[in-house]
C-alpha positions in Angstrom: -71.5 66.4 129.1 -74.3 68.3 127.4 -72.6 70.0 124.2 -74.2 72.6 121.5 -73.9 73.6 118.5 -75.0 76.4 115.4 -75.5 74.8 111.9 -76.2 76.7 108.8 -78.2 74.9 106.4 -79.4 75.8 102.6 -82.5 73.8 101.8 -84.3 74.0 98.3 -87.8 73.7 98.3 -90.1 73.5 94.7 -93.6 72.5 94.2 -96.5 74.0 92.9 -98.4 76.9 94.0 -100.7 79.4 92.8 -98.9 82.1 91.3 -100.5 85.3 94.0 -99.9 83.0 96.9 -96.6 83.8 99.2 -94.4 80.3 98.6 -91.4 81.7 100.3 -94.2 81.3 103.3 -95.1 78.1 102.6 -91.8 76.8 102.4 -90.8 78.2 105.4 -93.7 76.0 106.9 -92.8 73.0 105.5 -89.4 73.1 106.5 -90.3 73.7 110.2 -92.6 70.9 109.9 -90.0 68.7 108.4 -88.0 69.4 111.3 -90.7 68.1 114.1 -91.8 65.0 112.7 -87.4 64.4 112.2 -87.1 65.1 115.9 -89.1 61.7 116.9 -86.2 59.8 115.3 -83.7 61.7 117.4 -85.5 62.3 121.1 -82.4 62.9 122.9 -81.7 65.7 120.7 -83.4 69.2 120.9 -83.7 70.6 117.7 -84.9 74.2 117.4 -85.1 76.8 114.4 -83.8 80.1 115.3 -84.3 81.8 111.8 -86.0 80.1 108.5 -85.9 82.9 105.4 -86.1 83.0 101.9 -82.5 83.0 100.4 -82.6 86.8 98.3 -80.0 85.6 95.7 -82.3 82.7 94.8 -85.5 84.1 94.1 -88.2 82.1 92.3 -90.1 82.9 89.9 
């Protein structure tokens, strides 16, 4: 039986960066990265991101 389903995640990301570069950017990257190499361990899953954005309410400085 093939099921689906929608999760909401919050991930925090830090690390260093250059102040004028775009982190929320580089973030976003890393997370979608994250999630491909993950799939290997899972390859019966699919695992897709719909929609990776910078949380508003948690802005960096």
């Amino acid at each position: 039986m093939r099921k689906s389903i929608q999760l909401l995640l919050t991930v925090g990301v830090e690390g260093e960066d250059e102040q004028a570069h775009d982190f929320a950017r580089r973030a976003i990257a890393a997370v979608r990265d994250a999630v491909k190499v993950g799939r290997s361990r899972h390859p019966d899953l699919t695992i897709t991101v719909h929609k990776a954005v910078e949380d508003p309410e948690s802005a960096s400085s």
